[in-house]
N, C-alpha and C positions, 0 to 999 in steps of 0.2 A: 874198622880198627880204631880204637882209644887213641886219642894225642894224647902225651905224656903233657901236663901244667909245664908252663916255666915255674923256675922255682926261687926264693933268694930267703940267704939265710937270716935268721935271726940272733945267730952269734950264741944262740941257747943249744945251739942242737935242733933247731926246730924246724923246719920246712914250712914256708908261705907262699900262697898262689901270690904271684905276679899280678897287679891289678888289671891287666889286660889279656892273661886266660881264662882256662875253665875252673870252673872249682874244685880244690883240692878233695882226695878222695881217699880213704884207709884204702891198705894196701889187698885186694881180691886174691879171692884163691887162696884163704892159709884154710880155712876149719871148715873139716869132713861134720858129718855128722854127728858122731862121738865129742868132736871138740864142742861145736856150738853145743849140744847139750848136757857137758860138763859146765859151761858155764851159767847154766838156766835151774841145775839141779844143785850145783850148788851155792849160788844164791838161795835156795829151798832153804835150805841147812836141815835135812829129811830127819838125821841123831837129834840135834837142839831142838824141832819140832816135836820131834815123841816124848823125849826128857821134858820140855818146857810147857808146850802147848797139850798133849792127853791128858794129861793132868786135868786139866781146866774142864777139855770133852767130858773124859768121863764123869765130875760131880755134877756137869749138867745135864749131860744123855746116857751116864751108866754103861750099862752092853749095847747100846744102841750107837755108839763111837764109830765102832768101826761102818755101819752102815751110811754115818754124817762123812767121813770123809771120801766113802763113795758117792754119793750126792756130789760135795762140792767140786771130783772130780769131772763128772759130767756135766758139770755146770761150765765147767772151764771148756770140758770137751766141748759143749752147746755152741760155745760165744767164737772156738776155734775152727772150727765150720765154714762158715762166711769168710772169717778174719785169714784162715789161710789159706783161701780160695781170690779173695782179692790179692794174695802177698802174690802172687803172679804178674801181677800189674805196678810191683811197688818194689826197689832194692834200694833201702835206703837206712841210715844208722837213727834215724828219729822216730823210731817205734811207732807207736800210738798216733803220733801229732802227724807223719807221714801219711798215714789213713786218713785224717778227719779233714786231714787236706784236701786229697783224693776225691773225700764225700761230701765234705760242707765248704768245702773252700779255706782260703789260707788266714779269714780272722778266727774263724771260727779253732783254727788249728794252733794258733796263737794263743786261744785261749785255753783251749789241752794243754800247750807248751808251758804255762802257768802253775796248773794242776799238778804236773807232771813235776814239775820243778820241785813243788812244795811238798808232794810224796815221798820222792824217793829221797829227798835232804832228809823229811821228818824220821822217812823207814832209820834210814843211817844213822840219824845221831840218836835214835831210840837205843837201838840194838847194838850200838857203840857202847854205849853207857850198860846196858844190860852185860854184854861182853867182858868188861873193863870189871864185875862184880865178879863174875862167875870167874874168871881167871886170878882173881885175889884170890876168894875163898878154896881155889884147885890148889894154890902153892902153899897155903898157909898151911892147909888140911896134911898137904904131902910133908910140907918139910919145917913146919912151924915161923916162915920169915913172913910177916904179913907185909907188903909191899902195896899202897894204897893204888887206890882204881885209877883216880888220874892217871899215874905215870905210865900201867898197863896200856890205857886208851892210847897215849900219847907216843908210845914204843911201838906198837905194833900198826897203827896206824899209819904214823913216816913208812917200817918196811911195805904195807898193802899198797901205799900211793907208788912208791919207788918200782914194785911189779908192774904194777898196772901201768904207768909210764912207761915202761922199758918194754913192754908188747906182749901180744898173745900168749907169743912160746912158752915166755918165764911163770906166766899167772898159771898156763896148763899144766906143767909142771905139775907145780904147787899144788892145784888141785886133784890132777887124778890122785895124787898119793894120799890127799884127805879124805876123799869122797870114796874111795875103793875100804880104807879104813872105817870113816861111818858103819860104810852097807856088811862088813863082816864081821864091825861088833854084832850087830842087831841081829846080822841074822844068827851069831852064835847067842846069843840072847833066846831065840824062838825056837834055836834046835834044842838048847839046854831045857825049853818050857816044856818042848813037846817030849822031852828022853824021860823028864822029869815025872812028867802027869798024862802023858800019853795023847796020840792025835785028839782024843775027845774036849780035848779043848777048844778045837774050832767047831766049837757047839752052832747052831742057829737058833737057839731058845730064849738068846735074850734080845732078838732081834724083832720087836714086838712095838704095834704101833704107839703104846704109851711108852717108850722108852726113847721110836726114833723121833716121835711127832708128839713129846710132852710139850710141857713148859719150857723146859731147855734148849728148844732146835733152835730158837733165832741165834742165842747167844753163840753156840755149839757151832752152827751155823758160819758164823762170821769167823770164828778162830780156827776153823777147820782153811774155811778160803781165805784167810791174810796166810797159810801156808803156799798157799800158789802166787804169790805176789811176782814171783819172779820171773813168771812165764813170760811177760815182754820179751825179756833178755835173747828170746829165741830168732827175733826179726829183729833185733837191735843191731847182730853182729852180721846180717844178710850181707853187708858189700863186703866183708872178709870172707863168705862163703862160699866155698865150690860148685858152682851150679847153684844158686840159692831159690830156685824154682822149685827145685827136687829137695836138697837140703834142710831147706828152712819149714817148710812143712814135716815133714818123717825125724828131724827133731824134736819140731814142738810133742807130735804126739808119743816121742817116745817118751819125754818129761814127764807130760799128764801119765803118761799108763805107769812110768816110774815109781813116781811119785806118788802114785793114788794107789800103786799098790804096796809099796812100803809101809803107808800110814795104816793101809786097811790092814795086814797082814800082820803087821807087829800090836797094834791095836788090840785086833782079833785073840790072839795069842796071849797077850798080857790080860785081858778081860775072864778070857777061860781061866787060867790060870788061877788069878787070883779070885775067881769065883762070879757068876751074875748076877745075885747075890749082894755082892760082898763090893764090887768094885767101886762102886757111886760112894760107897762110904768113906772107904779106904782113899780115895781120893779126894776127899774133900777134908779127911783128917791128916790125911800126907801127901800134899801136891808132889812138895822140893822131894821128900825122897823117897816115895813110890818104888819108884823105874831100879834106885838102886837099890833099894832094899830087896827087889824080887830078884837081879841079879847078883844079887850074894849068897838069896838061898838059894837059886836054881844051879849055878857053878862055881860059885866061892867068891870072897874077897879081889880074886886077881880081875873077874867079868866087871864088878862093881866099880875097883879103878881104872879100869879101861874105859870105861863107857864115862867117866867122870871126864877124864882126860880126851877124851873125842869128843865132849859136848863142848868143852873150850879151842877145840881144833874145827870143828865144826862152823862154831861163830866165824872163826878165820876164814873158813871157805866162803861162806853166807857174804861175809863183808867185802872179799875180796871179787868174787862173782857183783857183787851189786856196783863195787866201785869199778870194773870193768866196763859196767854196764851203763850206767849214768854217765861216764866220759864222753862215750861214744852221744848218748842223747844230747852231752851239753857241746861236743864237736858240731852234729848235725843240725844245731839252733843257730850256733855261730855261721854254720856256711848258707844257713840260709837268711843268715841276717835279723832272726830274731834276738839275739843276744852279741855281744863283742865281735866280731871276726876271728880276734886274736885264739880266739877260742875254737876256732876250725884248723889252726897250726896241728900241724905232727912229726912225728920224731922222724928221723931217719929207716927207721924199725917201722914206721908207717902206725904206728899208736898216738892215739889224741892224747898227747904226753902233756900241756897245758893245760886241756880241760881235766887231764886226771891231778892233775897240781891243785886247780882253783877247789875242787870238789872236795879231795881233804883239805886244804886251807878254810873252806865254807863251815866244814861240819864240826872240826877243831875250832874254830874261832867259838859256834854257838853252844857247844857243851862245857867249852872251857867257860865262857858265862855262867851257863847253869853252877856247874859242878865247884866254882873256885867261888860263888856265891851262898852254898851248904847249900844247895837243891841234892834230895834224896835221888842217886844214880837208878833208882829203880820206881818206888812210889811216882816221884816226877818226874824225870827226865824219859825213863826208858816208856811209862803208862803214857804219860803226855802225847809223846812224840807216834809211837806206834800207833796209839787209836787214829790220832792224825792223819797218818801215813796211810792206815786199813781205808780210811773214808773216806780220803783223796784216792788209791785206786780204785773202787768202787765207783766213783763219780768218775774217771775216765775210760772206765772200762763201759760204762754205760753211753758214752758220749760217743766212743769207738763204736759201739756197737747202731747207734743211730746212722753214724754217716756210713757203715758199712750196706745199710738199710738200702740211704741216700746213693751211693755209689750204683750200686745196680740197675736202681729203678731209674735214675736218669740213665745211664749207658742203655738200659732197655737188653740186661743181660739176664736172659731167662731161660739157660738151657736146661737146668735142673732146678726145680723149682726149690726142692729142701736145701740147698747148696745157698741159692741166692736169694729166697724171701724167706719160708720158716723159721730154717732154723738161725739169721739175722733176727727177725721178729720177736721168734720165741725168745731169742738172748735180751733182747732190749726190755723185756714186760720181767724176765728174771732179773733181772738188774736194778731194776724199779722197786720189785721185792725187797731185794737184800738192801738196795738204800733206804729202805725204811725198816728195816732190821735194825741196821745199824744205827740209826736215828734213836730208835726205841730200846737199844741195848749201850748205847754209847757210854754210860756210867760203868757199866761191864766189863768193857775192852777197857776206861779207866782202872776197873781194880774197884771200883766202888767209888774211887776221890773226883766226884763230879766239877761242881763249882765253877772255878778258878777255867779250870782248863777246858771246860764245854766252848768258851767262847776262843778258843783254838778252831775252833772248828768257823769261827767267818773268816779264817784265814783262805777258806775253800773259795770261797764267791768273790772274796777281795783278790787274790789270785788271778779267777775266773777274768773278771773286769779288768784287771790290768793288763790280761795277756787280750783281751779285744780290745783297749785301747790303744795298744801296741800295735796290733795287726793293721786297725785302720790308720793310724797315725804314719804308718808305714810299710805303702801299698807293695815297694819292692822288696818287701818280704816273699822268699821263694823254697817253698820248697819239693819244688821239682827239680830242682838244681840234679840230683843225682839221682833220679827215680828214673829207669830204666824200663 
């Protein structure tokens, strides 16, 4: 049986462990499995993804799209193998960094905890700023008040924190009713394609090795998987999970099949559609309005502004899924002593209500930088920070993927060998790939504006070394504290 911590308040509303018990812990037992992968899918943001990112797929793989984000599905499926065969051994809110513990020990996890940090800030205030355009140009369009991006960021951002602070319930909410919306514009999207022009759209003739395997796959490649970024999310929220033995696995994979099939599906559809042929073009001469232009001919004007209006609802979910999620990572750094304490505090609702405070005060403080200094909210701010963000998961996920390696083969756990050496193996040497994808494509995920912002990227290794200087500079850094 669990001792309850002593507790004493903060006078904030906050709950902190007494220095002389156990360490505090988010409150067990609230999210089935439909919750935890409401909030892993919509961090996805699966509408902002097809609207923002196919675009991109298809001028560089054409009809071969939809086959890339099958790929980078199974990729994810590959590295999840291992990863939630170890989550049996692991229930703890520090994602990633919990693992590398597990496998390489707690400097080595410190310095994930680094990485980690620099990621999911970068993701945020990219796609903050990205958010903050696309929700101008929604009001202006509808109602001609043009209302600058600043204030956007800055309004919606307080109510995302003040959810996420206030606990699970209030964020689920929120979310099922956006993410039910996403998945029934699109799919009225694919029904109107298919009423339209008939099943033969989901052709397989543009599915052809110079289309999936040109020039284009690396780049293709990478913006297919910075769409999965949010899979962490799925073992972030294990100590709020019901059974998260059972849970936390049969979510993750319901995300990947979600999600991989959304992309493929609506992909697949819009590709037919607008011709195999035709779409590489079409796309590279109308990124921005592709997606609505085909929704206006296929059901009229009303599809068009709907799906306009849910790719700003979308961001919403995407931002408020991530700021859920990062709370919980910068709570479980606190209780383990790699960052403030203060920062393992939780409300009474049993939510890292402080660390969800500090996380929007972080991202606010460095956009408001940017943005109040004429940095372009999209060329800079939003290219900058996301490339960042794609290359720091990428480097964690591969780091994961090593001490998952590490984990087995010291425990000497080999009941299934694909379980616990291949398909770890195989993830580690794919990861290897795609960081040098990325490497090689990085001016890409910029947009083309290399320069200035390539040396963003020794943010990675400067990072990396702080959070091992950290580790060893301080040995009672723990994070087994709550790994069960």
């Amino acid at each position: 049986m669990n001792q309850e911590p002593a507790e004493t308040s903060t006078g904030l509303g906050l709950v902190e462990p007494m220095s002389n018990a156990p360490a505090v812990r988010l409150r067990p037992n609230k999210l089935g499995v439909i919750a935890v992968a409401f909030f892993s899918i919509a961090a996805a943001a699966p509408m902002a993804a097809v609207v923002g990112a196919s675009p991109v797929l298809f001028s560089a793989s054409g009809p071969g799209t939809p086959v890339i984000y099958t790929i980078a599905a199974l990729l994810v499926a590959l590295f999840s193998v291992g990863y939630l065969r170890m989550s049996h051994h692991i229930t703890n809110a520090g994602g990633f960094v919990a693992y590398i513990a597990k496998g390489l020990g707690n400097k080595w996890a410190t310095a994930g905890a680094g990485i980690a940090i620099l990621t999911y800030l970068s993701l945020q205030i990219g796609l903050w700023s990205q958010f903050g355009v696309f929700a101008q140009q929604l009001v202006q369009s509808l109602t001609g008040i043009g209302i600058p991006v600043y204030v956007w960021i800055v309004v919606v951002l307080v109510l995302t924190a003040g959810l996420t602070m206030k606990g699970v319930d209030a964020s689920l909410k929120v979310l099922g009713v956006l993410i039910l919306g996403e998945t029934l514009v699109v799919a009225a999207l694919v029904i109107s394609l298919i009423t339209r022009k008939g099943p033969g759209i989901f052709t397989f003739e543009g599915f052809t090795a110079s289309s999936v395997f040109g020039p284009g796959l690396g780049i293709s490649l990478l913006f297919a998987f910075a769409c999965f970024t949010s899979f962490e999310a799925t073992v972030v929220f294990a100590e709020e999970a019901k059974n998260p033995r059972r849970t936390i696995p049969r979510a993750a994979y319901l995300v990947i099949a979600f999600v991989g099939v959304f992309y493929t599906l609506s992909t697949w559809a819009i590709s037919g559609s607008i011709g195999i042929d035709h779409i590489q073009q079409e796309a590279s001469n109308n990124p921005a309005g592709m997606i609505f232009d085909l929704a206006n001919a296929s059901a009229g004007p009303w599809l068009s502004v709907a799906m306009q209006i849910l790719v700003v609802t979308s961001f919403i979910a995407m931002l408020l899924g991530l700021s859920n999620m990062f709370s919980r990572y910068l709570f479980a750094l606190g209780r383990a002593g790699a960052l403030p304490a203060k920062l393992s505090s939780v409300s009474k609702t049993g939510a890292p209500s402080f660390a969800g405070f500090v996380n929007a005060l972080v991202v606010l403080v460095v956009i408001s930088a940017f943005l109040l200094a004429g940095a372009d909210p999209i060329g800079i701010v939003f290219s900058w920070f996301v490339a960042l963000g794609t290359a720091g998961f990428i480097t964690i996920l591969l780091l994961t993927s090593v001490a998952i390696v590490a984990f087995f083969a010291r425990n000497g756990i080999r009941d299934n060998l694909w379980v616990t050496v291949l398909a770890p193996s195989l993830s580690v040497l794919a990861f290897i790939v795609i960081g040098y994808l990325t490497l090689d494509n990085y001016d890409a995920l910029l947009g083309g504006a290399g320069g200035v912002a390539r040396w963003l990227l020794l943010g990675i290794p400067i990072f990396l070394v702080a959070g091992l200087a950290r580790g060893t500079q301080k040995p009672s850094i723990n994070y087994a504290a709550e790994i069960l």
